[in-house]
N, C-alpha and C positions, 0 to 999 in steps of 0.2 A: 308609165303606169306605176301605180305604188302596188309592192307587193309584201307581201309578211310568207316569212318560209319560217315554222316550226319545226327544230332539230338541227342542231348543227354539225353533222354526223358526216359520213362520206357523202350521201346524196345529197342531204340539204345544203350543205357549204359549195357545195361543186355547182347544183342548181341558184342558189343566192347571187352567187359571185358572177357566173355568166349572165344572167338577166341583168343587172346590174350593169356587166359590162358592155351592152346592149342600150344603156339607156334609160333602163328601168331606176326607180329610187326603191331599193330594198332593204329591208328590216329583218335579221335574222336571230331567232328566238331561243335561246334554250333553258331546261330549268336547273342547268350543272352551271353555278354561278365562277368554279374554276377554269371552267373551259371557256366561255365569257369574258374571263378576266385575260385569259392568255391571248385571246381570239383582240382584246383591244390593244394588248400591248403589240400586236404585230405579230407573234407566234401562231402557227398553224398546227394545229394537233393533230394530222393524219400528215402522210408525206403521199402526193401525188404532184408528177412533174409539170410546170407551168403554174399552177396553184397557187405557190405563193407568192408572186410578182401579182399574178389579176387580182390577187385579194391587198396588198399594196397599194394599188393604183387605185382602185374603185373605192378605199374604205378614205383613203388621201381625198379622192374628188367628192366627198361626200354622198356618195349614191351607194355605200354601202353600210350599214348599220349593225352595232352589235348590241342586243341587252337581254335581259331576264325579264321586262314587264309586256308579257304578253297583250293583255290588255290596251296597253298605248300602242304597241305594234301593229294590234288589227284593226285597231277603233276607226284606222279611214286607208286601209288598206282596202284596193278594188279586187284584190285577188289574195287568197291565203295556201299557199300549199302546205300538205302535212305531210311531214320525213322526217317521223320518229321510227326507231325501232321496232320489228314485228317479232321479237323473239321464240325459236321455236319450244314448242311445249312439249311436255312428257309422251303424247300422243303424235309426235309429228307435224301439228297442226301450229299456224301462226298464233302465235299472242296477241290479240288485238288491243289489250288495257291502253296500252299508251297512246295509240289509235284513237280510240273513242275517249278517253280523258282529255286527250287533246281537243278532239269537236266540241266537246262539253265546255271548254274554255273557253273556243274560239266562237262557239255562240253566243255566248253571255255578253262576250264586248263586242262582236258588230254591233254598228248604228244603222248603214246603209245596205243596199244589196252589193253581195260580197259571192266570188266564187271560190267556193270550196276545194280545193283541190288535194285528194289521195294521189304524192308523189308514192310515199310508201309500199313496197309487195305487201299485198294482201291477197287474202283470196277470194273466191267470188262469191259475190253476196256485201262487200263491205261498206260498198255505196249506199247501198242501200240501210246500214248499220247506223252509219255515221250520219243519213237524211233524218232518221231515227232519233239519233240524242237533239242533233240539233232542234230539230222543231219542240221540243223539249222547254228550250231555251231561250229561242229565237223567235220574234216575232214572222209570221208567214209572209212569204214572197221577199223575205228578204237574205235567201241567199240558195243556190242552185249546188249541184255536188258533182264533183267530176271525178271519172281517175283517168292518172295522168301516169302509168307506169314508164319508170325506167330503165333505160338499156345504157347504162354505164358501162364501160372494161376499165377496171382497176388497171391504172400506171398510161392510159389512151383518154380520161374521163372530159378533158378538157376539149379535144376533139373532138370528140365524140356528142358531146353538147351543141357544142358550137355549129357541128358541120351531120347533123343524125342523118343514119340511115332511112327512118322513119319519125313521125311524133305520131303519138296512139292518143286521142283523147275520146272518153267514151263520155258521152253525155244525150242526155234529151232533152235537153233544154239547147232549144235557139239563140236565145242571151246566153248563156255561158260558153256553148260554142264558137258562137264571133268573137267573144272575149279571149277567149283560149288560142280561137286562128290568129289575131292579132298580137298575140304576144308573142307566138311561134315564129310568125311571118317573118322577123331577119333571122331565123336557123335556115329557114328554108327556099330561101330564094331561088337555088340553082335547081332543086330539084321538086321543092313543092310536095313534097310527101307528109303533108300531115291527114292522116286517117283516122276518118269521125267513123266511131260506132255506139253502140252501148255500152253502160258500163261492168253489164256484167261481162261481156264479149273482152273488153279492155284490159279488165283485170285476168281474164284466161290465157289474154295473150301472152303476159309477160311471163306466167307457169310454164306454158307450153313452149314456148319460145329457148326457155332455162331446160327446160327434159330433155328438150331434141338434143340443143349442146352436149347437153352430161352423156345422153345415150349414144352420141358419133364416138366421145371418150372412152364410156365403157364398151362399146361393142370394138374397137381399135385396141383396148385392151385385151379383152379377146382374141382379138386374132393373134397378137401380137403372140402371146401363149403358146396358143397353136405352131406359129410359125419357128418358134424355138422346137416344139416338139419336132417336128417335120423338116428341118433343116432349112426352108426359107427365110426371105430376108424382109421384114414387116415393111421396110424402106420402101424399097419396090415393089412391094403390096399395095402403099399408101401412094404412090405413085400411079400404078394400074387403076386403081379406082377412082382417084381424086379425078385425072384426067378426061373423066366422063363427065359429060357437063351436066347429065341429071343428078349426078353426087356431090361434084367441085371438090377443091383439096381443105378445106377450112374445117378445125377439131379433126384430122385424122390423124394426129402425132398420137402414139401411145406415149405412155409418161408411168410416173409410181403414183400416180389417182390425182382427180380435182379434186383444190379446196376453195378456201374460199368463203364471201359470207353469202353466197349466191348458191350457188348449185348445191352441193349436200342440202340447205336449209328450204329449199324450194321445192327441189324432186319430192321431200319428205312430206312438205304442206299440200303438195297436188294429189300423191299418192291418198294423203287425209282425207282430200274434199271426196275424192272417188269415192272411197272407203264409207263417207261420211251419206254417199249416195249412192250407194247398193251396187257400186262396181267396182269389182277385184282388178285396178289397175298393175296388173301382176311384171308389166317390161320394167316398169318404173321405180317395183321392189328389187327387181333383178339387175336395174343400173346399181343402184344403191352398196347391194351387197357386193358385187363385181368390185365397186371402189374401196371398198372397207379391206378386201383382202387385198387389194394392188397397193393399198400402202404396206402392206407388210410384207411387198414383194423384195425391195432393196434388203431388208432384214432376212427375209431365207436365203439368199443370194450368197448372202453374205456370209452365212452360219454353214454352207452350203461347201462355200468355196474352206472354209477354215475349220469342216469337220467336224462340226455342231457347237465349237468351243471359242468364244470370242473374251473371255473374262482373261484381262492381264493385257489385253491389245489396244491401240490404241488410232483413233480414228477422225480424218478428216471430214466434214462436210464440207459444202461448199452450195451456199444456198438455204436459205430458211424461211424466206417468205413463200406463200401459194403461188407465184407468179411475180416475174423482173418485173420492175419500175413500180412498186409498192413496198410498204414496211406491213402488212396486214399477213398476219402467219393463223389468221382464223381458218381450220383444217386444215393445215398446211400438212401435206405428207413429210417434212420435218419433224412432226412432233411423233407421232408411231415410230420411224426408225428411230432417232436419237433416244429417247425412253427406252425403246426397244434394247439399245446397245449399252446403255447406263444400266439396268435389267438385269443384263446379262453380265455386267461388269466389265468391262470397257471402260475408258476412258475416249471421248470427245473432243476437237477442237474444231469453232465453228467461223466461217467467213461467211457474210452477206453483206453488199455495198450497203443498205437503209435498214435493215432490222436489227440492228443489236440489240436496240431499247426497248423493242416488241419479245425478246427474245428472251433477257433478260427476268422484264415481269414475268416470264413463265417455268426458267431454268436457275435463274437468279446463277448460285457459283459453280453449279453444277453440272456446267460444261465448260471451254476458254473459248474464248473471244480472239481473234485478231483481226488485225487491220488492213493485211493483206490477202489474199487469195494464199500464198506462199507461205504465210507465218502458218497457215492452220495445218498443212500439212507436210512440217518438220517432223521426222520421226514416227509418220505414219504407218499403220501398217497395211491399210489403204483408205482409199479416198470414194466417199461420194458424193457423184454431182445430184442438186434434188431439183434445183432451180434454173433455167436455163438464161444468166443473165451474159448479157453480151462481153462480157469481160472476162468469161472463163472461158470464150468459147478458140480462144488463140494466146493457149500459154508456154512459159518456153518447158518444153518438153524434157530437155536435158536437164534444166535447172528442178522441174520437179523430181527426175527418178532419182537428182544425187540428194534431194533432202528427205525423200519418203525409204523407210525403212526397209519396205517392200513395194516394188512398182505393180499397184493391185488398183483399179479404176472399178468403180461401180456405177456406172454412167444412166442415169432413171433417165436423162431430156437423148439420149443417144444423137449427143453431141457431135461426137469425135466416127471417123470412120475406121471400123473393126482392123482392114488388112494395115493399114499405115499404125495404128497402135500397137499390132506384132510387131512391122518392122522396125518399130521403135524400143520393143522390146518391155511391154505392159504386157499381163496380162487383165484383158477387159471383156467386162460383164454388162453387156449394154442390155435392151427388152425387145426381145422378140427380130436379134438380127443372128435368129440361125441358130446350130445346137453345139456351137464350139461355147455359148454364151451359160447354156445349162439350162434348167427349166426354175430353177430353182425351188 
């Protein structure tokens, strides 16, 4: 099948690449003529693992394409997805401009009947926006509009394509949904889950789908609170409940809040639509604020444990992406502590295996940088972990308390287990295991 995918952004490249790898001859569009150029020399502008070998291989056998002229892209493409940016607005609510400028393009240069496809979060109503420009444009019955939302996990995206829990495709049209099952049909052979509804049904799902998440998070935070008040141990909380198979254990880790370009940007857009339709979805204001202050929970902790005075100290991270196996620190709870502690005058030094370069554009000199897990926390006066990447999670112990100034753990992913870091002789501050941790 020829396909043209608008935006070459996390979704769109990650969706390009796998149809492609599939079989498909795909055309991938953008209007950033440097990311194009970097994207032809073999560079990959996001880091997610597996990525850049499938975009190697597929671009080598010619079944993958890169340019700027949209137009020759779609002109006999039989399928067009659009994975531009929904940037959130002043109000919470998604940006749809690039959205709809996009259909406005992609109508002008079809020739034949073409399926429209919202891979994009939007919200609902969009399909029906983008049926809007097109016919504008477009000659009638020459092209059908889907949405096809996605359920990507940053640093799993390749998987997760390849092998989906579900495909959601909302349509009412009969032609564009065969077209759509058929292109799905080698994702889904074992399990066959692809789910036809409508499109405004389709585009709710992907909202709702994102609250639930974020609200397992913040209500886990929550407790987690509590359970420092009260002397429990949130571990074993998240244990006793996950174990119930009406709840399951999945999003019950408390943490110092999600980031992300997903949950903060989505809870906000659904809370909009509500808003926008005469109901006070008020759990969903309440995830929201719940995260806002659990990133500044590592920074009380901290100010907490050192007397309200951290200026002249000096401080390990460890971790600065939203999430291991990504360089993406969009809402990262790294950026509120680290600010936080530069603020307050502190000094910084920061380890992440993939984010320097993300980290960089945002701190530029005004944190260090090392290479190792161990460089960042010479001369520490303590250390926190933000990010739970598999490499911090078994370090040698000894070798850090003789190079940290003081053996002080602020542990947000509660890594490490509390009684064996006494008897190791830290003292740590992990979330919600018990009141020896503080409340902060």
């Amino acid at each position: 099948m020829r396909i043209a995918v608008i935006g070459t952004g996390y979704v769109g490249l990650v969706a390009g690449t796998c149809f492609a790898d599939s079989g498909n001859d795909v055309t991938c569009v953008d209007i950033d003529e440097s990311k194009i150029a970097t994207l032809l020399e073999g560079q990959i502008p996001i880091y997610e693992p597996g990525l850049e070998e499938l975009v190697e291989r597929n671009a080598a056998s010619g079944r993958l394409r890169f340019t700027t002229d949209l137009a020759a892209a779609v002109k006999d493409a039989q399928v067009v997805f659009i994975a531009v940016g929904t940037p959130q607005g002043e109000d919470g609510s998604a940006d749809l401009n690039y959205v709809l400028d996009a259909a406005r393009s992609i109508g002008s240069a079809i020739t034949g009947y073409t399926v429209v496809v919202n891979k994009s979060t939007v919200p609902v109503g969009t399909a029906q926006k983008v049926h809007a420009v097109l016919s504008k444009v477009a000659k009638p019955g020459t092209f059908d509009v889907v949405s096809n939302p996605e359920f990507l996990k940053e640093g799993a995206a390749i998987d997760d394509f390849l092998s989906p829990d579900r495909v959601v495709i909302g349509s009412n049209s009969e032609r564009a949904r065969a077209i759509m099952g058929e292109l799905y049909a080698p994702f889904t052979r074992r399990s066959n889950r692809i789910l036809f509804m409508d499109p405004q049904s389709a585009e709710m799902t992907k909202y709702a789908a994102n609250a639930m998440l974020a609200t397992r998070i913040s209500f886990m935070n929550e407790i987690a609170a509590l359970c420092e008040r009260v002397g429990a141990d949130v571990d074993n909380v998240r244990l006793g409940m996950g174990t119930d198979s009406r709840i399951g254990l999945s999003f019950l880790f408390p943490g110092p809040g999600f980031g992300g370009s997903c949950f903060p940007k989505d809870i906000r857009a659904l809370y909009s639509t509500a808003r926008e339709n005469g109901l006070d979805f008020s759990i969903l204001n309440s995830v929201d604020r719940v995260n806002e202050q659990q990133k500044q929970l590592l920074l009380r902790k901290a100010l907490k444990h050192f007397g309200g005075n951290v200026a002249g100290k000096h401080f390990a991270v460890w971790g600065l992406a939203f999430k291991p196996k990504t360089d993406d620190m969009r809402e990262s709870p790294s950026l509120p502590l680290i600010e936080g502690l530069l603020g307050k005058g502190a000094t910084v030094a920061a380890h992440d295996p993939v984010a320097h370069e993300s980290a960089k554009r945002i701190f530029g000199d005004r944190i260090g940088y090392t290479d190792t897990p161990y460089g960042a926390v010479e001369g520490a006066d303590a250390l926190f972990i933000v990010t739970e990447w598999n490499e911090f999670r078994r370090p040698d112990f000894d070798r850090l308390k003789s190079l940290m100034r003081a053996p002080v753990i602020f542990d947000g992913r509660n890594v490490f287990d509390p009684e064996r870091m006494a008897e190791r002789g830290f003292t740590y501050r992990a979330i919600g295991r018990g009141q020896q941790n503080g409340d902060g």
